[in-house]
C-alpha positions as CSV (number, residue, x, y, z in Angstrom):
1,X,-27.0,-8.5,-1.8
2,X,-24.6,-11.7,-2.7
3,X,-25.6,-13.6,-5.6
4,X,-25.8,-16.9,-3.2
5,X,-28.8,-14.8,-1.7
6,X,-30.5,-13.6,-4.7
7,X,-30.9,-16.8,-5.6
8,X,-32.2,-18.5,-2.8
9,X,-34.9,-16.1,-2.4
10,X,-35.8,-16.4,-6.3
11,X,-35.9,-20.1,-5.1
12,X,-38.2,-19.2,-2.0
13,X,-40.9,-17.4,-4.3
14,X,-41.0,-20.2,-6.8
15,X,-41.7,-22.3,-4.0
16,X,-44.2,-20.0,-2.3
17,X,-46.0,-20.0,-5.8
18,X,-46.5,-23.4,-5.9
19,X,-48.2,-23.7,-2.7
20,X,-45.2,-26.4,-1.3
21,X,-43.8,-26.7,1.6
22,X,-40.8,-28.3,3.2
23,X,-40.3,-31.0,5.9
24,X,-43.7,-32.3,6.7
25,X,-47.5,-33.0,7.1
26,X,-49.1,-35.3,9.3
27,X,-52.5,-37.3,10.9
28,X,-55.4,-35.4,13.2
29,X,-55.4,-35.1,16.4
30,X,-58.3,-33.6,18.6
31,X,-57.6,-31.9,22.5
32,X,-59.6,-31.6,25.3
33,X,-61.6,-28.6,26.3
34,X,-62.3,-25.2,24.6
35,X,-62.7,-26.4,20.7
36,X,-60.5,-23.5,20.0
37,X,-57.8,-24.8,22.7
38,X,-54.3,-25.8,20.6
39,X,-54.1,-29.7,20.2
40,X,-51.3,-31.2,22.4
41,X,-49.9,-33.0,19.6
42,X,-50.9,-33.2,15.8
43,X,-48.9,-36.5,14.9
44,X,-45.9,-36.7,13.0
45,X,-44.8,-34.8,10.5
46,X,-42.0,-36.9,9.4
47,X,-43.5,-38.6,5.9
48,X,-45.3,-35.7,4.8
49,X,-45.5,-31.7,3.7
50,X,-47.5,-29.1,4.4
51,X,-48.6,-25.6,4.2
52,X,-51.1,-23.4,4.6
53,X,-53.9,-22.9,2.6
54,X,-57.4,-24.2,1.4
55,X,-57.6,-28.2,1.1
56,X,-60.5,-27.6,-1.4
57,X,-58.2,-25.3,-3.8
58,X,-55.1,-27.5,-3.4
59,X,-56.4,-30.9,-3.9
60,X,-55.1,-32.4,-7.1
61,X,-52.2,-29.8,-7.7
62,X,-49.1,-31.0,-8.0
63,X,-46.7,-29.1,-5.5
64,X,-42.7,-29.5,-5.0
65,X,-40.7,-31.2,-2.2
66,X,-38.7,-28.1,-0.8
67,X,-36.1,-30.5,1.0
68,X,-35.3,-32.6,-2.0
69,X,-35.1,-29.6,-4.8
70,X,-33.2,-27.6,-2.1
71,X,-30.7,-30.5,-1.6
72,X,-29.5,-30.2,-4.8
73,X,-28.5,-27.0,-4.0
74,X,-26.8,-27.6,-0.9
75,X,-24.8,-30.0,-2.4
76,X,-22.8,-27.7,-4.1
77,X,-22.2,-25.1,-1.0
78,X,-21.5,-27.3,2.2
79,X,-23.4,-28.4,5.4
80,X,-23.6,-25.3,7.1
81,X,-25.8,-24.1,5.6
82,X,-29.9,-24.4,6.9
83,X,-32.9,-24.5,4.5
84,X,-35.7,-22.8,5.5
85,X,-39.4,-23.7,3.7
86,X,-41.6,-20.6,4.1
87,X,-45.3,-20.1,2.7
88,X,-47.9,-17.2,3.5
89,X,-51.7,-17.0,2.7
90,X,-53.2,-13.5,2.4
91,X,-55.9,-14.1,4.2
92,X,-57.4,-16.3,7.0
93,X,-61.0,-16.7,6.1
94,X,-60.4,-20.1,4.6
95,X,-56.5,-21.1,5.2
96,X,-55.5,-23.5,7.7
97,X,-52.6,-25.6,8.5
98,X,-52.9,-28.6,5.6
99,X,-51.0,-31.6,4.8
100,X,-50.2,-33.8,1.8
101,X,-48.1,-37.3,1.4
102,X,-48.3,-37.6,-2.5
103,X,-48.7,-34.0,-3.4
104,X,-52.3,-34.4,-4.8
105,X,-54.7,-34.8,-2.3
106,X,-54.5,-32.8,0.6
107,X,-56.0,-32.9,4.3
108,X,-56.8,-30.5,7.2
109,X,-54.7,-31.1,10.0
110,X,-56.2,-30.5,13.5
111,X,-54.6,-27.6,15.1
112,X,-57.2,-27.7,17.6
113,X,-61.1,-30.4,18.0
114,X,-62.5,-27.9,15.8
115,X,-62.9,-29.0,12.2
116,X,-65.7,-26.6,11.0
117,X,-63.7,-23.7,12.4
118,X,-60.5,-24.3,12.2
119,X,-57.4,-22.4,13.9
120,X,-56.0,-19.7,11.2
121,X,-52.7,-20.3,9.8
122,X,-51.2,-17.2,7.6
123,X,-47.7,-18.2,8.0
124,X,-45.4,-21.0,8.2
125,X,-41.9,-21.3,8.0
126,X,-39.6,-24.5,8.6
127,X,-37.1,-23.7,11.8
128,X,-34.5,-27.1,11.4
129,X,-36.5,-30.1,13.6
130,X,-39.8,-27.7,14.2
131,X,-42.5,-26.0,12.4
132,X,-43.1,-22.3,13.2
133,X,-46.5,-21.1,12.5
134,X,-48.5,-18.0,13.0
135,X,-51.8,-18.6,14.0
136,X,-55.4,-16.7,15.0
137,X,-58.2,-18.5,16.9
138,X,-56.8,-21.2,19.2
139,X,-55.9,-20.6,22.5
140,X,-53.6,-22.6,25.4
141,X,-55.0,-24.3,27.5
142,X,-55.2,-21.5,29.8
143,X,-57.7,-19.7,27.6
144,X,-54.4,-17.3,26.6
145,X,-54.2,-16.4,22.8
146,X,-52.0,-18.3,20.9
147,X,-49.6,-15.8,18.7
148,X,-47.3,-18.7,17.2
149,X,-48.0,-22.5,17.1
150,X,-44.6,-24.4,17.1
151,X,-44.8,-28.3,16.2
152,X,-41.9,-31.0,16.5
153,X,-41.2,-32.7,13.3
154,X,-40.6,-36.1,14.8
155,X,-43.3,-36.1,17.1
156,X,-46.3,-33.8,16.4
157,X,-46.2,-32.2,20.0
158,X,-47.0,-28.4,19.8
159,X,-46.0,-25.8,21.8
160,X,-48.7,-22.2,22.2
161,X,-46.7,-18.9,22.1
162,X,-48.1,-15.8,23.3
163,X,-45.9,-12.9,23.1
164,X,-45.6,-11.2,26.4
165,X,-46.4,-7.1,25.4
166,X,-47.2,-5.0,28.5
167,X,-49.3,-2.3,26.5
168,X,-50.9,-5.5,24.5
169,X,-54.5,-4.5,25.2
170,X,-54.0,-1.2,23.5
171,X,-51.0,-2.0,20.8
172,X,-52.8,-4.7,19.4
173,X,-51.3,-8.8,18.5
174,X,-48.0,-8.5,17.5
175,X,-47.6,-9.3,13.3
176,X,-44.8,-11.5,11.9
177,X,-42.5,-12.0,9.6
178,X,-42.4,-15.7,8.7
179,X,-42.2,-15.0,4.7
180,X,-40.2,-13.0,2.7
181,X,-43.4,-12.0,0.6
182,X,-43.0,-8.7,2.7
183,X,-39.6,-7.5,1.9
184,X,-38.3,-8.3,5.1
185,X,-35.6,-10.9,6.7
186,X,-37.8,-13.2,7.1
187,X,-37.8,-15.8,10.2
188,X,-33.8,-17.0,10.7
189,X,-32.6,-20.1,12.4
190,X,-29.2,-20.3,14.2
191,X,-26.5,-22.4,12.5
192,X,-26.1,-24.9,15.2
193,X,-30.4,-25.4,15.4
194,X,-30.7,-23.8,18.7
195,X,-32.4,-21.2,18.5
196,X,-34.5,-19.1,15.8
197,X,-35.6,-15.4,15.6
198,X,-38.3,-13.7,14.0
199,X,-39.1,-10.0,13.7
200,X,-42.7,-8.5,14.3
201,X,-44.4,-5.4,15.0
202,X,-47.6,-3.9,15.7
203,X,-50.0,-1.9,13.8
204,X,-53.6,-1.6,15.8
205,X,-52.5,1.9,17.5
206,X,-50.2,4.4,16.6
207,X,-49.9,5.6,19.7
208,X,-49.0,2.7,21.5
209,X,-46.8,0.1,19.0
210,X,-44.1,-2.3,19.2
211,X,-41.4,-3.4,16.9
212,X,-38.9,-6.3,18.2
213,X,-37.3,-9.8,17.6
214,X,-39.0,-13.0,19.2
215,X,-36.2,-16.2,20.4
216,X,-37.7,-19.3,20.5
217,X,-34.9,-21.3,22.2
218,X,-35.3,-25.0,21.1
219,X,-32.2,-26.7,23.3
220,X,-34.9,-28.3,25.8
221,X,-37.4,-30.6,25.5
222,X,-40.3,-28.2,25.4
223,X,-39.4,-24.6,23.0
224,X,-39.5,-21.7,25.3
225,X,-40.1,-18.0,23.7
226,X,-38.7,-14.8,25.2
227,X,-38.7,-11.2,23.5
228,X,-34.7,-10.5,22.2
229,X,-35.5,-7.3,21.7
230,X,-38.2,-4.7,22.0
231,X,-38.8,-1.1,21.3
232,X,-42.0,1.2,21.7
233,X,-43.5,3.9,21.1
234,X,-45.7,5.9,18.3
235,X,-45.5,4.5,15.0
236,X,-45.0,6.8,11.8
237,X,-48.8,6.9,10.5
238,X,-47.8,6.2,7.0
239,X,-45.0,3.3,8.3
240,X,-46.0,1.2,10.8
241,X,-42.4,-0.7,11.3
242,X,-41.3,2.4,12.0
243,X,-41.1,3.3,16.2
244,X,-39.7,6.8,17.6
245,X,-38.5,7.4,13.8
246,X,-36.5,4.3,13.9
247,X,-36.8,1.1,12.2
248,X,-35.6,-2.3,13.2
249,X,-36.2,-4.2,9.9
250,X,-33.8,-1.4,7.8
251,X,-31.4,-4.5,6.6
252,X,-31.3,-8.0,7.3
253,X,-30.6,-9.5,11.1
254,X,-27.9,-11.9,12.3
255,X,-28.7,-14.4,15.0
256,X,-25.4,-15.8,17.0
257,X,-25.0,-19.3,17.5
258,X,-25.1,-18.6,21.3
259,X,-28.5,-16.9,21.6
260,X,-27.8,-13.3,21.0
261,X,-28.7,-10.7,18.3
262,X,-26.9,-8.6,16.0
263,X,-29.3,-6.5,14.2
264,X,-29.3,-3.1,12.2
265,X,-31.9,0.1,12.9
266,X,-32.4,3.1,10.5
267,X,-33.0,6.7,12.3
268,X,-34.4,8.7,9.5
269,X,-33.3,12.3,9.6
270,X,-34.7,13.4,6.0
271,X,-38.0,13.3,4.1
272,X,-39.5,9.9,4.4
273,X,-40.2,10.2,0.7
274,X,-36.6,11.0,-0.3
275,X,-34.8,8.7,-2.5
276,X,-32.7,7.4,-1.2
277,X,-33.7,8.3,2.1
278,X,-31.0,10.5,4.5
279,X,-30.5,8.8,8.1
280,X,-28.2,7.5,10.5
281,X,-27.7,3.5,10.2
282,X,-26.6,1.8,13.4
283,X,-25.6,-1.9,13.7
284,X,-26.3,-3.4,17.2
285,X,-25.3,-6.3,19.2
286,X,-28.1,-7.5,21.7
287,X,-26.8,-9.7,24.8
288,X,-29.9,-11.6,25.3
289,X,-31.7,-12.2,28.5
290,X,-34.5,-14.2,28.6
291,X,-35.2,-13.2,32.1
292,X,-35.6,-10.0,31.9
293,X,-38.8,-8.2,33.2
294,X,-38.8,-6.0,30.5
295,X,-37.0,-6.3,27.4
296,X,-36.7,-2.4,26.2
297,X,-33.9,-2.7,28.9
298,X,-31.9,-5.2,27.1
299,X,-28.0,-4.3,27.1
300,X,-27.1,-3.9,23.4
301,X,-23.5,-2.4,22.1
302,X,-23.6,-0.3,18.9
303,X,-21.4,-1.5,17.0
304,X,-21.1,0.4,13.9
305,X,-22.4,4.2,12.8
306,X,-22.9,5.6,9.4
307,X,-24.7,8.2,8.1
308,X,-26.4,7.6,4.6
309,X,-25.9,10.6,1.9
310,X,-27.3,11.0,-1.8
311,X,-24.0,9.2,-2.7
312,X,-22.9,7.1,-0.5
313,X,-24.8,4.7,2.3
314,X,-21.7,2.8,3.3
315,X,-18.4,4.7,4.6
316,X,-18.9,4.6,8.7
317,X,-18.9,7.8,10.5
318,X,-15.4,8.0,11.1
319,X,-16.4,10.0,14.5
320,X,-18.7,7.9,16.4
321,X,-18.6,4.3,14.8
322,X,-16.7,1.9,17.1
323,X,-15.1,0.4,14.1
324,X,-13.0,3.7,13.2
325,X,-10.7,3.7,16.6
326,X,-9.1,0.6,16.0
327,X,-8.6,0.8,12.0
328,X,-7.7,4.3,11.0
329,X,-4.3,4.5,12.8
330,X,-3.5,1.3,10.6
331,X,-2.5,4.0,7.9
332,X,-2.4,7.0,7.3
333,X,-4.5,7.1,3.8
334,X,-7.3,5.8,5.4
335,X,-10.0,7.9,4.5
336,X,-12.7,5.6,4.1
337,X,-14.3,2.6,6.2
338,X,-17.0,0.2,4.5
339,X,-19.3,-1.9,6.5
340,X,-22.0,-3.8,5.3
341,X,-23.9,-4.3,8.2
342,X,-23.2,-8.0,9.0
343,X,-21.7,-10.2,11.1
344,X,-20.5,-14.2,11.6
345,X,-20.8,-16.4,14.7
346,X,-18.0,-16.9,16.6
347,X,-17.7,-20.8,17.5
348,X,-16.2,-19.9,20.7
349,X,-19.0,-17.7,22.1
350,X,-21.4,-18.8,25.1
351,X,-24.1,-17.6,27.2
352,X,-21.3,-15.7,29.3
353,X,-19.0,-14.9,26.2
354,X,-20.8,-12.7,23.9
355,X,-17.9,-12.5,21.3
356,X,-18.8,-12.0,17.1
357,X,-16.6,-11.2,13.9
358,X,-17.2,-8.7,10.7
359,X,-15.8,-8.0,8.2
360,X,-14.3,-4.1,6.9
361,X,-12.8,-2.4,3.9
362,X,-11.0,0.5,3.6
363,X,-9.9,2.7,0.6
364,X,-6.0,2.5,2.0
365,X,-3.1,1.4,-0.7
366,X,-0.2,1.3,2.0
367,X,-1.9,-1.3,4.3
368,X,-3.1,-4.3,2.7
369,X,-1.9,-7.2,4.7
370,X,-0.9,-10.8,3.4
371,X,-3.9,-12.6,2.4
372,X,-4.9,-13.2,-1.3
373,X,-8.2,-12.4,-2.6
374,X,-10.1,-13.1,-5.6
375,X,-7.6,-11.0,-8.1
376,X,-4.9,-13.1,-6.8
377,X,-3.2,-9.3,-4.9
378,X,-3.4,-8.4,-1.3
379,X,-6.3,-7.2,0.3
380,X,-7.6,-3.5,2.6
381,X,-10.4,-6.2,3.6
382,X,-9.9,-7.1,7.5
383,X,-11.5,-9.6,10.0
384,X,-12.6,-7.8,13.5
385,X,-13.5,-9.7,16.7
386,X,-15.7,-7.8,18.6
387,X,-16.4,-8.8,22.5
388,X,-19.2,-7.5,24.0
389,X,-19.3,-7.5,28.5
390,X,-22.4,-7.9,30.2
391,X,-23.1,-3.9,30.8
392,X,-22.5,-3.1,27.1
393,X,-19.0,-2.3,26.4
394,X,-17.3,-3.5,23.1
395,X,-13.9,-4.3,22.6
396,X,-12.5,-4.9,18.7
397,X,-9.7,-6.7,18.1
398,X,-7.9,-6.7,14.6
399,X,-7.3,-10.1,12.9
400,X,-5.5,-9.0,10.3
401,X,-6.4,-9.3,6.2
402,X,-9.4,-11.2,5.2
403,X,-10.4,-12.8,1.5
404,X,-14.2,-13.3,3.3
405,X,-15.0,-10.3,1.3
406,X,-17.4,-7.6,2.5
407,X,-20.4,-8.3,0.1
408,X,-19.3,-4.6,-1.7
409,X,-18.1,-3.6,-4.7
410,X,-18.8,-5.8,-8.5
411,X,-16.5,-8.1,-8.0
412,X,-16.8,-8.5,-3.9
413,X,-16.9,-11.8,-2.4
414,X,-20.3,-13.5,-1.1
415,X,-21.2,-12.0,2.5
416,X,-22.7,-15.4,3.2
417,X,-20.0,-16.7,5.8
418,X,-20.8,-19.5,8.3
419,X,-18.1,-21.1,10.8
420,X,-17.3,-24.8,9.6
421,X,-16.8,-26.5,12.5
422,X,-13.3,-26.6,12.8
423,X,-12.2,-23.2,13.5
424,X,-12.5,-21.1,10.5
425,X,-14.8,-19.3,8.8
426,X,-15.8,-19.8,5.5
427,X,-17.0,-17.8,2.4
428,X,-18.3,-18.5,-1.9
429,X,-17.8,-16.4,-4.3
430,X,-19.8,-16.3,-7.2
431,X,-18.8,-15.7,-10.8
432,X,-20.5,-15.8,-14.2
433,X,-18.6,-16.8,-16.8
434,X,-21.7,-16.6,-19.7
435,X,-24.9,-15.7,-19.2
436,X,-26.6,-19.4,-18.5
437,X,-23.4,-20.7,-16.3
438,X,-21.0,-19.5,-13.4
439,X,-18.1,-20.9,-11.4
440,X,-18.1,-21.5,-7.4
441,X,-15.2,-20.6,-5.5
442,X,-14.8,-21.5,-1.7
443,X,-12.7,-19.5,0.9
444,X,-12.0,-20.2,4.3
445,X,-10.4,-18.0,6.8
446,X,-8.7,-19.3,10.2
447,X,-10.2,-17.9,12.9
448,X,-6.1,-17.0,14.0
449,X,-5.0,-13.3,14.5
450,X,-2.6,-12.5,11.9
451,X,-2.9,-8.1,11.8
C-alpha cells in the first residue's frame, strides 16, 4: 500500500471517530403516503454536514469539516484527485441520517414523514455532487425496499435504490461497503464524477448468496443503479464474502472513467487458515452493461494470473497471465513479472472503447528502456495498454519504460496515478527524509508509445 494511501485512510478513521462528515446537511422535508415511503427531496445540503448517528448523543460535540481539513491536503497533490467523506454507525436502533450547520447542535433530517420512526442510516459516504446512503425502513413509492438512498447536494432530491437480485427472497438484502471500518475498498467514485461503485454481498443464506459491484451512473438528471458485476452461489460458512471459494473484495477495485470495472478475485486453493493464504489471484476487466438481464453474464477479460506462494504473492504466472506473451520475449533474462493488481483510466476510453493502462516490473538487467526513475537510472518498469472488445478479448500493447512505479519494492513509486487532463498520466512519490517530515515528488508520464 503507497504511503499517499496510508495516509488518507489514517485520515478517514480520525474523521470517522469524530462523528464528521463532509459536504452537507440540510432542512426536513415530509412525503406523501406510506410514513415509511422515501421523501422526494430533503432540502439542500449545500450550507451544512451531516452523518449518521444519534442527534441526542451528538448535540454539543464539536465535529470537523471533512472538505476544509481535506483541502489542505489536496493542495499539495493536484485536482485530480476526489475526496470522499465516509461515516458508519454499528447499529440502527437509534441512528439516522442527521445534520448540523455549526457543528454543535444537530437535527434529524426527514428521510421519510416519519419522525418517531425514522428510516435507518448505517452508512454514508460522499460520492462528488451526491450523498450515498445505506438505509433500512423506507420504501419507494411503489412500496419496493429501499437498499441505498442517494441525495443531490444542491438540491435535496433523492433517488430509492433497490438492488435487483433474482434469488433475493432467499439470499437475503444485499450489505455494503460504504466505510472502510471493514477492511474493505470502500465505496469509489470515478475521476471524472460520473459514475461511482460500491461492493456488497450477502449473508442471510449460505446456500443462496451474492457478492458483486453496484454502478450508480450519475450523468443524467435522475442517478440510475445497475449491478457491474455479480456472482452467486454458496458462501464459505466461516466467510461470507467468499462465493464458489472465490472472493471479489481480495484487493482493492478500479472504476474506469467510462463506466467499466477492473477488479481483482482470490480463488483459494489452500487452508483458509494458512498464513498467508495459497490461491490463484486474477485481475479482471468488466465491460459494463447496464442492460443486461442478468449480470453473472457480464463479459469480463482476465487480465492478469498469479499464483500466491509462502514467498512470494506477486510474480504472474508466466503460463496463463495475459501479461507474460507480450513482455517475456522483450529479453531473454526475464524471469520474473510483477503486477500489483491495478490499473489507470485511459482518457481516451468510451462506452464503445473499453481501453485501460498498468503498470509491470520485471527482474530483467538487459532491457530497461529510456525513462528515468526515482534513482536517477533506467527503469524494467513498463506502461501496457490493454483493449478490451465487446466479447472479451484483450489485446496489450507495450508503451515502453515507465517512472509511474508499480507500488512494489521500499523505495517504489506511489501506485496512486490519475490521468491529468491533458494526456498523461501522472504519479507522487513519497519520501521521508526524518521521522516528522518528507518530500513530494511528482511524475507524469505521456500517454505516447515509446517501447
Amino acid at each position: 500500500m503507497s504511503v499517499t494511501k496510508k495516509l488518507l485512510i489514517l485520515l478517514f478513521m480520525f474523521l470517522l471517530s469524530s462523528c464528521g462528515g463532509g459536504g452537507g446537511g440540510g432542512s426536513s422535508s415530509s412525503a406523501s403516503g406510506s410514513s415509511t415511503t422515501l421523501a422526494s427531496s430533503v432540502g439542500s445540503l449545500s450550507n451544512y454536514q451531516v452523518t449518521a448517528g444519534n442527534t441526542l448523543s451528538l448535540n454539543g460535540s464539536t465535529t470537523l469539516s471533512f472538505n476544509s481539513i481535506f483541502r489542505i491536503i489536496l493542495a499539495k497533490f493536484n485536482d485530480g484527485i476526489i475526496s470522499s467523506a465516509r461515516a458508519s454507525v454499528s447499529s440502527c436502533s437509534s441512528s439516522g441520517l442527521v445534520a448540523t450547520s455549526d457543528n454543535q447542535n444537530w437535527s434529524l433530517i426527514g428521510l421519510s414523514s416519519s419522525t418517531s420512526t425514522p428510516a435507518c442510516v448505517s452508512q454514508i459516504q460522499d460520492a462528488g455532487n451526491y450523498l450515498v446512503l445505506a438505509v433500512s425502513g423506507v420504501t419507494d413509492s411503489s412500496g419496493n425496499a429501499c437498499d441505498l438512498a442517494v441525495i443531490a447536494k444542491s438540491t435535496g432530491n433523492t433517488t430509492c435504490i433497490t438492488v435487483p437480485l433474482a434469488n433475493r427472497a432467499t439470499s437475503g438484502a444485499p450489505i455494503f461497503f460504504l466505510d472502510p471500518s471493514n477492511a474493505q475498498t470502500p465505496g469509489q467514485l470515478t475521476l471524472n464524477g460520473n459514475y461511482f461503485f460500491v461492493g456488497f454481498y450477502t449473508a442471510s443464506n449460505v446456500s443462496s448468496a451474492y457478492e458483486g459491484f453496484l454502478r450508480l451512473d450519475f450523468t443524467g438528471a435522475v442517478p440510475t443503479a445497475s449491478i457491474a458485476y455479480l456472482s452467486y452461489g454458496s458462501a464459505d460458512p466461516q466467510n461470507s464474502q467468499r462465493i464458489n471459494g472465490e472472493s471479489i473484495f481480495w484487493a482493492p477495485y478500479y472504476p474506469m472513467e467510462n463506466g467499466d470495472l477492473m477488479f481483482t478475485q482470490f480463488n483459494l486453493t489452500g487452508s483458509a487458515s494458512a498464513v498467508p493464504q495459497i490461491g490463484i489471484v486474477q485481475t479482471y476487466y468488466v465491460v459494463v452493461n447496464p442492460s443486461l438481464s442478468d449480470p453473472t453474464t457480464a463479459v469480463k477479460a482476465l487480465v492478469n494470473q498469479t499464483t500466491t506462494t509462502s514467498s512470494d504473492g506477486y510474480s504472474i504466472d508466466l503460463t496463463n497471465s495475459p501479461i507474460a506473451p507480450i513482455v517475456t520475449p522483450l529479453a531473454g533474462d526475464i524471469t520474473q513479472i510483477h503486477y500489483n493488481n491495478d490499473a489507470y483510466p485511459d482518457p481516451s476510453a468510451s462506452a464503445t472503447v473499453h481501453s485501460f493502462y498498468i503498470n509491470v516490473g520485471t527482474n530483467s538487467s538487459t532491457y530497461q528502456p529510456a525513462c528515468v526513475n526515482q534513482n536517477g537510472a533506467n527503469t524494467s518498469t513498463l506502461l501496457l495498454k490493454g483493449v478490451v472488445s465487446t466479447n472479451g478479448t484483450l489485446t496489450f500493447t507495450n508503451y515502453g519504460g515507465s517512472n509511474l512505479g508499480n507500488g512494489l519494492g521500499a523505495n517504489s513509486l506511489s501506485n496512486d496515478v490519475t490521468p491529468d487532463g491533458n494526456g498523461n498520466l501522472v504519479t507522487l512519490l513519497w519520501k521521508a527524509t526524518s521521522p516528522t517530515s518528507f518530500t513530494v515528488t511528482k511524475y507524469i508520464r505521456p500517454l505516447a508509445q515509446n517501447p
